[in-house]
C-alpha positions, 0 to 999 in steps of 0.5 A: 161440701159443695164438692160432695154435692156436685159427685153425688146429685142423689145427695143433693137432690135428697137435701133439696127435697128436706130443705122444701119439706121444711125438714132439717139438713142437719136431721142426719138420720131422717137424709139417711132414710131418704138417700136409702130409698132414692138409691134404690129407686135408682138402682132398680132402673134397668141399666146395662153393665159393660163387662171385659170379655175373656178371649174365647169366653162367651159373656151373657148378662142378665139384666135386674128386673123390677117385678123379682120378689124377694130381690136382694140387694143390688150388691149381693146380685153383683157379687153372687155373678148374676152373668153366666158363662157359656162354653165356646161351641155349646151353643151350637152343639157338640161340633169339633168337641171330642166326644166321650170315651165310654162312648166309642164302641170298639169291633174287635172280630170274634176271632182274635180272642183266644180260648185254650182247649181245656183238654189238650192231651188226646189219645191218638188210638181212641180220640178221648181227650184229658186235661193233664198228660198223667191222665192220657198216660193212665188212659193208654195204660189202662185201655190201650194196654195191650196196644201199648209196647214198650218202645211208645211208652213215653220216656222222662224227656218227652213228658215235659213240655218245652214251653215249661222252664224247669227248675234246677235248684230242689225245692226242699234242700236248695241243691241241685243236681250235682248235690244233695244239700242234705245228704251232700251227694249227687242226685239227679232231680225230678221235674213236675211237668206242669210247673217245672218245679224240682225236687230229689227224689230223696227229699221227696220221699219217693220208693222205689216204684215211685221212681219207676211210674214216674219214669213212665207216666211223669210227676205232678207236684203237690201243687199240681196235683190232678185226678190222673182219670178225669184230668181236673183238679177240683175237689182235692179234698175227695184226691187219693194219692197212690203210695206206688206212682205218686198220683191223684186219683178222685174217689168217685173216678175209681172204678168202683168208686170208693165212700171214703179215703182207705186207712193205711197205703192204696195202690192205684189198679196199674200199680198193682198190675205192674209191681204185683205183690211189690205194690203198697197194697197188693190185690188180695186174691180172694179165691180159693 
């Protein structure tokens, strides 16, 4: 017991202050209630509390301060971390830090970006420009007719173009030029030029005049498929195919312009120009 006392003078001090108040040293709970209120009156002290400080950490300590309402207990302030930590150069800014990347502006000269002429195919008689090459050719043909012979009209070769890598396997059959998978014979393949997709000409369907225009005027895929007149692709839905070449023409382009889909097989105007009473609808001559 003495040994107790002489580690804890608060506890001593407690049963010295029973002792001369008359009170019993054995009264263990009223020497509860007292060594209670002297602890707490000794820990409200202001005291200062010696932390190891990290390497490279900045340790600030608060200090318990006596006029905190509602202060917890000094445990609870322990160990709710009443020290802060403060980043190495906070204080004096942002100074050597690296600053954020949403940040940094980045000038990159208007000219390297790189816009693609939405119609690259000109016509080096007039200047009008088309989107597709079909277009261009159906301009030629049908403006430039009679300045058009034919050693210019553009050959198969030259419609593709050698960005493009053609296919040489048909779409339909999986054959190639050396065999039809279907009908089990040679047959040369016809390539779109804007995707180098193939197909046979067979396995397409194509007469006789399809294979003829599109000797001259070249082959969009159904996928590729654009208004031969204005060269763009939207509004497929208003896309009428001509049963003689093969290609788009948008109802409203037409000259004059159509309401609605004919019911049976259309032939474009340079059709029935060219395959005459051949074509699929041969021009009614309504004079008499």
């Amino acid at each position: 017991m003495k040994y107790i006392l002489e580690c804890n003078p608060t506890i001593s001090d407690v049963i010295n202050q029973a002792s001369s108040a008359g009170q019993d040293p054995t009264d263990f709970q009223s020497l509860t209630a007292m060594a209670n209120s002297s602890l707490e009156n000794h820990f409200t002290e202001k005291r200062k509390v010696y932390v190891i400080k990290e390497p490279g950490v900045d340790m600030e300590v608060e200090e318990a301060s006596e006029e905190d309402p509602g202060e917890a207990s000094d445990e609870e302030e322990w160990s709710d971390g009443r020290k802060k930590r403060k980043r190495r150069g906070a204080a004096g800014g942002s100074r050597g830090g690296r600053k954020n990347a949403t940040t940094l502006s980045v000038n990159i000269p208007p000219t390297q970006g790189f816009t693609p002429d939405p119609k690259p195919f000109s016509c080096n008689l007039c200047g009008a420009k088309y989107k597709s090459r079909p277009g261009l050719n159906y301009h030629r043909a049908h403006v430039h007719a009679d300045n058009v012979s034919p050693s210019t009209t553009p050959q198969p070769a030259h419609l593709l173009s050698p960005s493009i890598d053609v296919s040489t396997v048909c779409d339909l059959c999986l054959g190639d030029c050396n065999q039809n998978k279907k009908t089990m014979k040679p047959e040369q393949l016809i390539s779109c030029h804007d995707c180098g997709r193939s197909g046979h000409p067979s396995c397409l369907k194509f007469t006789d005049n399809m294979l003829t225009s599109t000797g001259k005027y070249g082959w969009q895929c159904i996928e590729c498929k654009s208004c031969a007149i204005c060269g763009f692709s939207d509004n497929d839905d208003q896309l009428l195919f001509c049963d003689d070449c093969d290609r788009g023409f948008h109802l409203y382009c037409l000259r004059p312009p159509l309401p609605q889909a004919p019911e049976g097989e259309w032939s474009c105007h340079l059709c029935q120009k060219q395959f005459g009473a051949q074509a699929s609808l041969p021009v009614v001559n309504t004079k008499k």
